[in-house]
N, C-alpha and C positions, 0 to 999 in steps of 0.2 A: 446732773450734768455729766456726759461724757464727751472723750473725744479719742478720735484713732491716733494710736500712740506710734512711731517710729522709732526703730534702732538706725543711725546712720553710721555712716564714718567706716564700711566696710568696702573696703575700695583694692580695685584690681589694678596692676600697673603690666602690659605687655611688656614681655622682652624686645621686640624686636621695635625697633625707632621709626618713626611716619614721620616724615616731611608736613611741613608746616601745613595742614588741608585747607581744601579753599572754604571748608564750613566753620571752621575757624576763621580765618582770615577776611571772611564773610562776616561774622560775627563781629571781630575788633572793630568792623569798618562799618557798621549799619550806624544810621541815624534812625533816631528811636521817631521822628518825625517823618520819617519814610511810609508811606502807606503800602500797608501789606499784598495792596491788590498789583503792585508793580513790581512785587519779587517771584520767581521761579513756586507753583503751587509747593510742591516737596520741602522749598528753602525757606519759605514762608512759615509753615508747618515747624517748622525744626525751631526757628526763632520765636514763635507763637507759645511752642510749652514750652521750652528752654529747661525745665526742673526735670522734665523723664521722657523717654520716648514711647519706652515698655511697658506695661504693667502684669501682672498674674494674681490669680486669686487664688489660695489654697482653702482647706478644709485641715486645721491639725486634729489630732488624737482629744485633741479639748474641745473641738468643735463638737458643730453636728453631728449626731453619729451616720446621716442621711446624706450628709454631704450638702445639703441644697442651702446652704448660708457659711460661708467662706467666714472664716475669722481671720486669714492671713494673706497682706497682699505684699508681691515684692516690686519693687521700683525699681525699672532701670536706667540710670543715669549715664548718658555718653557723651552727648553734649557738652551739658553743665558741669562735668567731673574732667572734661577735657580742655575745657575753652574756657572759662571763668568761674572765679569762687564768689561770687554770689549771685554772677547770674543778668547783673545790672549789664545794660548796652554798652560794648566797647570795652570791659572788662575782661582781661586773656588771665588764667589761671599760671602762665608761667612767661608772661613779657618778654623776657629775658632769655628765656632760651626754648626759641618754638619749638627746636626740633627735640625736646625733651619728651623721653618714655610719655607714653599716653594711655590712661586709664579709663577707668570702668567703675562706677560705684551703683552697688545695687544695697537697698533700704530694707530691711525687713520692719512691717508695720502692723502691727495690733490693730483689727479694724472690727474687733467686736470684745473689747475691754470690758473684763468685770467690775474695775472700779468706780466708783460712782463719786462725785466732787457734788462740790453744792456753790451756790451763789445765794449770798445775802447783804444785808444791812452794813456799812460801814461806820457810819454816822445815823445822826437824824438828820440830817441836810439831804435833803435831795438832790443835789446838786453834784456832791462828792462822789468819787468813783463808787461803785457797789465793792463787797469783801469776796473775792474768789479763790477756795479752794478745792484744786483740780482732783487731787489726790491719785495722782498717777503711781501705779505699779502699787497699789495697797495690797492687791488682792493677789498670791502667789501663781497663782495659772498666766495673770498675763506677764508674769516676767517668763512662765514658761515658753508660752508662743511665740514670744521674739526670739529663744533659744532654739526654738525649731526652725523659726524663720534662718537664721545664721548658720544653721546643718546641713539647710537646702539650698543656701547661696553655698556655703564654701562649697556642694556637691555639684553645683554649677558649674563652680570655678577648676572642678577635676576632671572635666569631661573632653573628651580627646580632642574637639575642634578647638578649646580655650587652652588646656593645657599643653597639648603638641603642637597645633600649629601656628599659635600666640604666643606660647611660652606664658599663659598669667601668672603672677604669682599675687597673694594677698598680701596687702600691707601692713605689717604688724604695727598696728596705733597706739598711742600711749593711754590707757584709762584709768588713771591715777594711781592708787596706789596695789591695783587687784594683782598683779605680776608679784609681785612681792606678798603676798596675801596665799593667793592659792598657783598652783602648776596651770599654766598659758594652756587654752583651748579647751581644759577641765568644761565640767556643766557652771562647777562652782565659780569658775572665772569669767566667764560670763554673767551668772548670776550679778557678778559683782559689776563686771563691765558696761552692763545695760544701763545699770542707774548713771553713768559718767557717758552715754553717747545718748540715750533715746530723749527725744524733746515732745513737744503738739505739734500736732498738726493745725492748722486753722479752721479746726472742722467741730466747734463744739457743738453741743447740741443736749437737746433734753431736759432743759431749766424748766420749760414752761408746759409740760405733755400735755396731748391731748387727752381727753378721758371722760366718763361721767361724773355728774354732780356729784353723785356716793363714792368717789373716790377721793378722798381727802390730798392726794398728793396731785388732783389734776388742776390746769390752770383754765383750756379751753373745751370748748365741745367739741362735735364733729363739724358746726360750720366754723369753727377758730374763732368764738366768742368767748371771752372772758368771761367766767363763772362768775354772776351777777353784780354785773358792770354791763350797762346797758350801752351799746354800739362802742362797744371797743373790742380789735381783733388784736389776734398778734401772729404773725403771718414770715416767718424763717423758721430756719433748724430747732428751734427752741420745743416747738411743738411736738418733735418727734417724741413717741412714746419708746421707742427702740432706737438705738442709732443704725444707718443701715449700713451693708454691707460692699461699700465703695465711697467714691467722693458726692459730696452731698451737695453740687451747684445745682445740677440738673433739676436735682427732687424738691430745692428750695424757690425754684425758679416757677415749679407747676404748684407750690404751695400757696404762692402769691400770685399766680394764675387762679387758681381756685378759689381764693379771698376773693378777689375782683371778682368772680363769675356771682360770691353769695351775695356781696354788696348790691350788686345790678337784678339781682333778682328781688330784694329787701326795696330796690328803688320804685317808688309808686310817682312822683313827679315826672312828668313828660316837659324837655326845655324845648 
């Protein structure tokens, strides 16, 4: 089992002050029962991801050396990091004072992790949740990448449209006790930082790979049958034998497209 790991909590704040915007103030005011087809296409849009508007895929010095599979992606957050801390409808990230500095948070995220988790057995009850561990950051390289990912945000945050004519500066955050540990911005303070800001993502995947028979860690074939278990499929992320190299709705969406397409093909009764 893996899943793309995030560093958050790297967040820009402008110098200079904006009035309350109407994409905010759009925002406090939406009724989540509002159908999307009766707002402005763009406004729609903005309140539809609400978590990022940006994204980029890099390639670090640990990737590929081909470049052709991105291990690092950055998230940028403008919306969400300006108008609401979690995100939820009518939530304003500073109620109290709209015309407060407005920020910028950009995520550097592991989105091809060496560590590998497992899921198993909890109980003998079927019933009880399964025992998952993720085992995130095991593996030293990907606490590297998130460090590369944070050298290419701060070199973002230096660039003369952000820094001269925004004025940004970054937010020094608190991550528990690494300030005191090693010298702030160090590799080594990060090292330590990562473990106190990076979470999951909601992208697991890999429990159940696909594979052949001869491979003792596969669960499914290539039509997503369960290795001798007669008609039973298992048809999300689980099957990935790789995790891929972005967000995995699209790719789980044609997976259970493709289950359906083997089912109807397996179907010999005419209703």
């Amino acid at each position: 089992m893996r899943s793309h790991l995030p560093t958050r909590n790297l967040t820009f704040v402008y110098a200079r002050t904006f009035a309350y915007t109407n994409v905010c103030a759009r925002f406090e005011n939406t009724e989540s029962s509002k159908p999307f087809g009766s707002w402005p296409l763009a406004y729609a849009e903005l309140i539809r991801t609400r978590i990022s508007e940006v994204a980029a895929r890099l390639t670090t010095k640990y990737g590929d050396p081909a470049g052709d599979d991105p291990d690092l992606q950055l998230v940028f957050e403008g919306l969400s990091a300006t108008c609401c801390r979690t995100c939820a409808v009518g939530e304003l990230a500073d109620p109290d004072n709209p015309d407060s500095r407005k920020s910028i948070r950009i995520t550097s995220d592991n989105i091809k992790p060496k560590s590998r988790g497992y899921i198993g057995l909890h109980t003998s009850n079927p019933l009880d949740a399964p025992l998952m561990q993720p085992n995130y950051l095991a593996e030293a390289d990907d606490v590297k990448i998130l460090i590369e990912g944070i050298r290419v945000i701060q070199s973002l945050g230096n660039t003369t449209v952000l820094r001269e004519k925004y004025g940004t500066e970054l937010i020094k955050e608190n991550y528990g006790d690494c300030e005191e540990q090693y010298t702030y911005d160090s590799d080594e303070f990060w090292e330590c930082a990562v473990r106190y800001a990076t979470g999951p993502e909601n992208h697991q995947a890999g429990s159940c790979k696909m594979g052949p028979a001869s491979d003792p860690l596969a669960v499914v074939d290539p039509e997503l049958q369960v290795h001798g278990i007669e008609g039973l499929r298992v048809a999300d992320a689980s099957v990935m034998p790789v995790l891929i190299s972005g967000n995995p709705h699209a790719t789980i969406v044609m997976i259970g497209e493709r289950a359906a397409d083997f089912i109807k093909q397996k179907q010999t009764t005419t209703y």
